[in-house]
C-alpha positions in Angstrom: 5.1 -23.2 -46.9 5.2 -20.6 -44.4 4.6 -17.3 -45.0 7.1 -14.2 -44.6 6.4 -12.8 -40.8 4.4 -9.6 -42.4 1.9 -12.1 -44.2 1.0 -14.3 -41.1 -2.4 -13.9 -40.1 -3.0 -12.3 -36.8 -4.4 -14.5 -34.2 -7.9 -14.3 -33.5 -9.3 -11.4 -30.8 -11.3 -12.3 -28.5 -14.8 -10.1 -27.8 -14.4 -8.0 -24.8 -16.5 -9.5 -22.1 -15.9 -8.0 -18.8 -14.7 -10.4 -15.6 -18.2 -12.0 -14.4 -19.3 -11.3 -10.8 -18.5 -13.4 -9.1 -14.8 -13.9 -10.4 -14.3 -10.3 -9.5 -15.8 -11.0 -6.1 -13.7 -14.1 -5.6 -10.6 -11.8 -6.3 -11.1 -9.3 -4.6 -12.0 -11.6 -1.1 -8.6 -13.6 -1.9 -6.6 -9.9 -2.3 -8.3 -9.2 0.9 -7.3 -11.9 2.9 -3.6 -12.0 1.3 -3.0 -7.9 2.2 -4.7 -9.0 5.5 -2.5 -11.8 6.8 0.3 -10.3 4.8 0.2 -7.1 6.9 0.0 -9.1 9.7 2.8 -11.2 9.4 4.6 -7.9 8.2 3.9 -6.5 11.6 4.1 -8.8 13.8 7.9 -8.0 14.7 6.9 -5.0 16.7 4.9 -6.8 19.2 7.4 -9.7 19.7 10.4 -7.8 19.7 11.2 -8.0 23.2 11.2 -11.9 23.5 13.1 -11.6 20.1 15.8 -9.9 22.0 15.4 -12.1 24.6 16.4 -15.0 22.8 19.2 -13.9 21.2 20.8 -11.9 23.5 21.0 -8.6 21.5 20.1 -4.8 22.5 18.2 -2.5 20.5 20.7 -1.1 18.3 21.4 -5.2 16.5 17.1 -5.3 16.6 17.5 -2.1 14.6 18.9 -4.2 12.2 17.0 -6.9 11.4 13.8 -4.0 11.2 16.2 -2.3 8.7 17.2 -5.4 6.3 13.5 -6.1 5.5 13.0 -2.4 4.6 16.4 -2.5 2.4 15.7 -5.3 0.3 11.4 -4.5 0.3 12.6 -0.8 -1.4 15.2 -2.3 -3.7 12.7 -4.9 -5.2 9.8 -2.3 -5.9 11.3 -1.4 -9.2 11.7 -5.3 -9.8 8.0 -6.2 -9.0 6.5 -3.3 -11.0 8.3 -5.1 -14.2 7.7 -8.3 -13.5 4.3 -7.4 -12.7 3.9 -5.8 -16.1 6.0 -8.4 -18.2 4.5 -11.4 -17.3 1.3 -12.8 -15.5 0.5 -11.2 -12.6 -2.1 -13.9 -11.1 1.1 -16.3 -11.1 3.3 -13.7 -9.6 1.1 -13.2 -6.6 0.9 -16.7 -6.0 4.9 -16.6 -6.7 4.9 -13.9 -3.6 3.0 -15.6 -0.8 4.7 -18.8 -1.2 7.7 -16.8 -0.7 5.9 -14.8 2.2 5.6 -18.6 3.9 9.4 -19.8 3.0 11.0 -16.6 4.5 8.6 -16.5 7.5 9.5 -19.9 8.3 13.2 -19.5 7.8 12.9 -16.4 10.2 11.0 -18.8 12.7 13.6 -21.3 12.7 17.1 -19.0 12.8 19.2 -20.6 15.4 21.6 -17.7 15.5 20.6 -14.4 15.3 23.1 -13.6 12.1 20.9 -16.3 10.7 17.6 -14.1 12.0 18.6 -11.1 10.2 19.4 -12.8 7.1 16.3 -14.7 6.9 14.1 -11.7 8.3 15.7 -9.4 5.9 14.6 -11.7 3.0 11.1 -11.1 4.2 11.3 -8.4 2.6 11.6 -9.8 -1.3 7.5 -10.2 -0.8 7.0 -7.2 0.7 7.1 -5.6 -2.6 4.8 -7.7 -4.1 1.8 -5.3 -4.4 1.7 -3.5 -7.4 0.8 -5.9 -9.3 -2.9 -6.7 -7.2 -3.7 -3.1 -7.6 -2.8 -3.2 -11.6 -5.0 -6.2 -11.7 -8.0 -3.8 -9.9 -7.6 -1.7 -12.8 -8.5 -4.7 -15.2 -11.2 -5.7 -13.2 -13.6 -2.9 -12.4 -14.2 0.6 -14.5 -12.5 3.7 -13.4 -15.4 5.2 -11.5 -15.5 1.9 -9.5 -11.6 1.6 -8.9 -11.0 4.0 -6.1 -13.9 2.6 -3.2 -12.2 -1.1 -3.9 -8.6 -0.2 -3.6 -9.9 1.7 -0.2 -11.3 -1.6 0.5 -8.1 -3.9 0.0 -6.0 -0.8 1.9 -8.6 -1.5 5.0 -7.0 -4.6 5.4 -3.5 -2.6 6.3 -5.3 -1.3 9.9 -6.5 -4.5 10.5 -3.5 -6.6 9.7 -1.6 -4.9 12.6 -4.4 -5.1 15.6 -4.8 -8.8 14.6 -1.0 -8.9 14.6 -1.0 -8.0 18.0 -3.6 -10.5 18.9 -1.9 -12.7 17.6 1.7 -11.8 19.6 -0.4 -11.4 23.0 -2.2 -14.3 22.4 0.0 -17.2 20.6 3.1 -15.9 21.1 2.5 -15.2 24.9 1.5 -19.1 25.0 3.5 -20.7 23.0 6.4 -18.2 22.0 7.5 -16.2 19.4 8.4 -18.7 17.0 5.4 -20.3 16.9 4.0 -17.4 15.7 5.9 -17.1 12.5 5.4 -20.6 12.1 1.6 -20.3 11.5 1.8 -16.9 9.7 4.1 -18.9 7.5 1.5 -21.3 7.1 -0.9 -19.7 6.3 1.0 -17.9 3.2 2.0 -21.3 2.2 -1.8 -22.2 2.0 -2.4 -18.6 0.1 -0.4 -18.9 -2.7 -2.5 -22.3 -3.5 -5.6 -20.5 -2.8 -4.5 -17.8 -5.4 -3.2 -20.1 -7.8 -6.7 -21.6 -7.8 -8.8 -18.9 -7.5 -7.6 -15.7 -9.2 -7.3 -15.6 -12.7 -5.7 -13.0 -15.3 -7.6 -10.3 -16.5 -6.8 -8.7 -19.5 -4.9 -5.3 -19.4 -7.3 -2.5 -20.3 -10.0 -4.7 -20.3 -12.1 -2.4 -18.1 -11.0 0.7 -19.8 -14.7 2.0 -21.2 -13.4 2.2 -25.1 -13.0 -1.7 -24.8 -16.5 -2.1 -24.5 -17.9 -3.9 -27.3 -14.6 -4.0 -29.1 -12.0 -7.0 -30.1 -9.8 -8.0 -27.6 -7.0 -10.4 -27.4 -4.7 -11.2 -24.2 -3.9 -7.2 -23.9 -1.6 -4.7 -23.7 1.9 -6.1 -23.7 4.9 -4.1 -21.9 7.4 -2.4 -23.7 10.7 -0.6 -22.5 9.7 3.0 -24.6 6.3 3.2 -22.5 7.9 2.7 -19.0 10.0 5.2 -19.8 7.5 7.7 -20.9 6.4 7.5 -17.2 9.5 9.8 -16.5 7.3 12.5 -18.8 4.3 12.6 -16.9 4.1 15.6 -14.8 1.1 14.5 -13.1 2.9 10.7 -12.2 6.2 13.0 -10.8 4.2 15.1 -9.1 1.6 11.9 -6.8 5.3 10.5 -6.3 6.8 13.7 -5.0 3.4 13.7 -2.3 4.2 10.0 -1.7 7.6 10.9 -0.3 6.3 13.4 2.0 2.6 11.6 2.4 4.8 9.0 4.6 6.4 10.8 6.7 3.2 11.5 9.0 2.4 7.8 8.8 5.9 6.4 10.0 6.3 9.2 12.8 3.1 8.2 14.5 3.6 4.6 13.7 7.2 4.7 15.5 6.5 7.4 18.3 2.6 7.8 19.4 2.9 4.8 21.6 5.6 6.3 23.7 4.4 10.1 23.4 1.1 8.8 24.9 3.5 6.9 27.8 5.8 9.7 28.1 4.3 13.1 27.7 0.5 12.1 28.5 0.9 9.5 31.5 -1.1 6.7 29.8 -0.4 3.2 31.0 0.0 0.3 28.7 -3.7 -0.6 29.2 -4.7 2.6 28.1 -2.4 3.5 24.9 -3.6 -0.2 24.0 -7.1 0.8 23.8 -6.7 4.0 22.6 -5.2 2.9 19.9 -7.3 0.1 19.1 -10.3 2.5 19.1 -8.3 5.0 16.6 -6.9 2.1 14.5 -10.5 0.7 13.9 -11.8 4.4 13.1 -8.7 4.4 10.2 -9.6 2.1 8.7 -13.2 3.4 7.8 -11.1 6.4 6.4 -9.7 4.2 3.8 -12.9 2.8 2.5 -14.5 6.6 2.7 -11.6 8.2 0.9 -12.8 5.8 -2.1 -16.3 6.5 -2.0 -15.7 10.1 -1.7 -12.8 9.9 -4.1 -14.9 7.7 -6.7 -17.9 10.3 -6.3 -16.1 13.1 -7.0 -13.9 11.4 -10.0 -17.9 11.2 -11.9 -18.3 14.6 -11.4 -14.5 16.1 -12.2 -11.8 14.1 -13.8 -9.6 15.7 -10.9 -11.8 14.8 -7.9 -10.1 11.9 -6.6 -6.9 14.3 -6.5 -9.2 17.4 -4.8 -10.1 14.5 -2.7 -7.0 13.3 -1.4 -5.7 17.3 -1.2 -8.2 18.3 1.0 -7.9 15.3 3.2 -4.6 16.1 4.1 -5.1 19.8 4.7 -7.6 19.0 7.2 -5.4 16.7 8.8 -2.6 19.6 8.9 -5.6 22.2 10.7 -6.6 19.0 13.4 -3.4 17.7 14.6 -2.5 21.1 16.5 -6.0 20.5 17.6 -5.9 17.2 19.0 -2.3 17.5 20.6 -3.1 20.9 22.5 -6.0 19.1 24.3 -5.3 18.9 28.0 -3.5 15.8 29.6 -6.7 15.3 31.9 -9.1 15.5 29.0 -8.8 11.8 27.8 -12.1 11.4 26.5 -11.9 14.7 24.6 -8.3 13.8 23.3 -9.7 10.0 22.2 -12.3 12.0 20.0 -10.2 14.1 18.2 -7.8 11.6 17.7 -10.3 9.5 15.9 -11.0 12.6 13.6 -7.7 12.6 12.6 -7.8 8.9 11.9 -10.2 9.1 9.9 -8.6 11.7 7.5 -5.3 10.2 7.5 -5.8 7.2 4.7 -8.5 9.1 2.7 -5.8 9.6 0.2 -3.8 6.3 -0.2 -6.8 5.1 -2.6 -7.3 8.0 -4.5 -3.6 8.5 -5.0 -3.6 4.6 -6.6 -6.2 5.0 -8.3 -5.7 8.2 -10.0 -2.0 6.7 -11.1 -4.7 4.2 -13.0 -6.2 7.1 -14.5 -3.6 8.7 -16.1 -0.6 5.6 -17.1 -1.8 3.1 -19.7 -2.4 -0.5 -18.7 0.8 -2.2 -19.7 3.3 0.0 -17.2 0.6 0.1 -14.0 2.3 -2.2 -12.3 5.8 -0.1 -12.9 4.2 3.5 -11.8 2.7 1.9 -8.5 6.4 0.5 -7.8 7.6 3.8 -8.6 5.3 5.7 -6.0 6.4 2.7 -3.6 9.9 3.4 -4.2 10.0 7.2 -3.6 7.3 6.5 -0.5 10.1 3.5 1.1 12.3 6.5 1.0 10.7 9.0 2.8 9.7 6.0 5.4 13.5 5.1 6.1 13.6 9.1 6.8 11.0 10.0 8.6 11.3 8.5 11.9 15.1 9.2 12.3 14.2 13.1 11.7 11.3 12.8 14.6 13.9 11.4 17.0 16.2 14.2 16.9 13.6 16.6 16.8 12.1 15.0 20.2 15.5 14.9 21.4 16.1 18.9 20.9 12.4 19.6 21.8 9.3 17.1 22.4 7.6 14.1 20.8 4.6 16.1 21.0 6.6 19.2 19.3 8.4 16.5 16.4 4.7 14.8 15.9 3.4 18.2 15.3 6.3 19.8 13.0 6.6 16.8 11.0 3.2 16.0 10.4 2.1 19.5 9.9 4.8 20.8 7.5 4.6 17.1 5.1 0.5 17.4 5.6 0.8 20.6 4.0 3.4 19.9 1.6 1.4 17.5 0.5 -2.0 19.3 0.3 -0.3 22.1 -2.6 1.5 19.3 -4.5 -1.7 17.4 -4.7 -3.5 20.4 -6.1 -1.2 20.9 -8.6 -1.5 17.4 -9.8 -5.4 17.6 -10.1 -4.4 20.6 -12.5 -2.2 18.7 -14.5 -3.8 15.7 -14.4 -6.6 16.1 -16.7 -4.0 16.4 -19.7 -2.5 13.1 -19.1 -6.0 11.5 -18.8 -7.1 13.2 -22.0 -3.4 11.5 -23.1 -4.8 8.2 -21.7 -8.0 8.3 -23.3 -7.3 9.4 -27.1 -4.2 6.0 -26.8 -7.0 4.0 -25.5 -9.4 5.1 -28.5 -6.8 4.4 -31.0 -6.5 0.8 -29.9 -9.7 0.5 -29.5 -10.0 1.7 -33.5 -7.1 -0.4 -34.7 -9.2 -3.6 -32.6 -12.5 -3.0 -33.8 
């Protein structure tokens, strides 16, 4: 006879024992390698957007669109990702995501019309919000004073996605044409989502929280509707997505205009704003795996580093850029040196600012706050390039580079230090829940 639903026995826990090794490794090499050729595939539509054109016919205006449809539907999905994400098994879902990556990429490769090409290219952009859910499953697999130098790590991949993306557009697609191109990007997410499927397993959520250690544990924390929206009360979460809005406006200005302010207003050929950028592209994306050692450092000595981390960053940004533009036309060698100190500034706080969303939202709604910060930062990156145009329209690119980035930077630098001062009560929030559970387990 079954028993009533209050008499059931609960099902056995399972001991905490923390991911092995080499699983972690093995995770962490496949996250890689997916944000890698992800980013690459992502990007890839800059480089070949002249014999996109070409093909079809079109001017810049009905390009515009198809760049815009993938943003669209990439913001819009965010929310849908971070509760997926959270709600079901996030391994799966990631697999789920580059097998889409591969459909969509091929669809876009094989568009006969170019209606067809901004349909398919705009459904690109269902995958594009797929991340979340590999940074919640960081926060499962390594301790919080660990988290910070391997999400730098994974973001390290963004830099290099788009100079192998233009490898790639030179190379292949001046050989064999642009839609060969997203043919084997395609491919190769196909081949991904097996590789994930295989390789990546599911970690439980909060495992690595420290109160879990030598406690009971069964599959994890499960999502529930009254803890997402508890996220809305965190005045430390409102406050790292308020800086995400503004934290992208410096990134999309110089991604959409430094190529044609160093044409323009600083006479470089093509040959030379390649290289130039190449060189500052590969000194980036040191900054990202710095920002994490820093940030993780400084997290072991003050709860709050990571954020004091991050603010200061972006201040010094802010005090540099004047710097680096005022340098005189002739002085390329000077100007390539303090470009590179910017570059190495600017990511130092996309790790810290995941990370420290880890450090202050309970493990079942991770994958939501990420898609949050997403959200509010695919905002402020629809924005920010439109506002640069009309600034260099009234003024200079060199003027709208340096208002924009300048005025966000330091934005940025007193909302960050505001969050490092509320922070520590929503950590202390985080801990005493995760002590609880750890009781009630025990």
């Amino acid at each position: 006879m079954k028993l009533p639903h209050s008499h059931q026995p609960d099902p056995p826990a399972q001991p905490y024992q923390p991911a092995q090794p080499a699983r972690r490794l093995g995770a962490v090499i496949v996250f890689f390698l997916f944000l890698l050729l992800h980013q690459t595939d992502k990007l890839l539509i800059g480089p070949l957007t002249t014999p996109i054109m070409q093909t079809f016919g079109i001017d810049e205006s009905q390009m515009g669109a198809a760049f815009t449809g993938a943003l669209l539907v990439g913001a819009v999905l965010y929310p849908v990702w971070g509760y997926l994400y959270d709600r079901f098994a996030r391994a799966k879902l990631v697999a789920l995501a580059s097998a889409i990556w591969g459909a969509t990429t091929w669809l876009s490769a094989l568009a006969a019309t170019f209606p067809a090409f901004v349909i398919s290219r705009a459904s690109t952009g269902i995958d594009d919000a797929s991340y979340p859910g590999i940074f919640s499953m960081v926060s499962d697999y390594f301790r919080p004073g660990a988290r910070g130098r391997v999400i730098g790590l994974l973001q390290f991949s963004g830099p290099l996605g788009y100079l192998l993306g233009i490898a790639l557009a030179l190379g292949i697609g001046g050989l064999l044409g642009w839609r060969a191109v997203f043919l084997i990007t395609g491919a190769l997410g196909i081949a991904l989502a097996v590789v994930i499927a295989i390789v990546v397993r599911e970690p439980a959520r909060g495992a690595s929280e420290p109160e879990m250690a030598g406690r009971n544990l069964s599959d994890g924390a499960r999502f529930s509707w009254p803890v997402a929206r508890q996220l809305l009360r965190k005045r430390s979460l409102l406050l790292l997505c308020a800086q995400g809005f503004f934290g992208v406006f410096p990134w999309q200005v110089i991604t959409y205009w430094i190529f044609r302010y160093l044409e323009v207003e600083r006479g470089y050929t093509p040959d030379e704003v390649f290289i130039t950028m190449a060189v500052a592209v590969v000194v980036m994306s040191t900054g990202y795996v710095a920002g994490g050692v820093v940030g993780d450092a400084l997290f072991r000595r003050r709860r709050q580093g990571r954020l004091i981390a991050s603010a200061g960053a972006v201040l010094i940004g802010a005090a540099l850029l004047p710097l680096t533009l005022g340098v005189p036309v002739e002085a390329r060698g000077l100007f390539l040196v303090m470009l590179c100190l910017n570059a190495i500034f600017i990511p130092f706080a996309g790790p810290n600012v995941s990370a420290s969303v880890h450090d202050i939202v309970l493990p079942e709604v991770r994958s939501t706050a990420l898609a949050m910060l997403n959200f509010v930062e695919s905002i402020g990156s629809a924005v920010a390039p439109l506002i640069a145009g009309i600034i260099a329209v009234q003024s200079s690119l060199g003027n709208a580079l340096l208002s924009i980035c300048v005025t966000t930077w330091l934005i940025c630098g007193v909302v960050l230090f505001l969050a490092a001062r509320l922070a520590p009560r929503d950590m202390d929030a985080l801990r005493a829940q995760m002590r609880l559970r750890a009781g009630a387990g025990a």
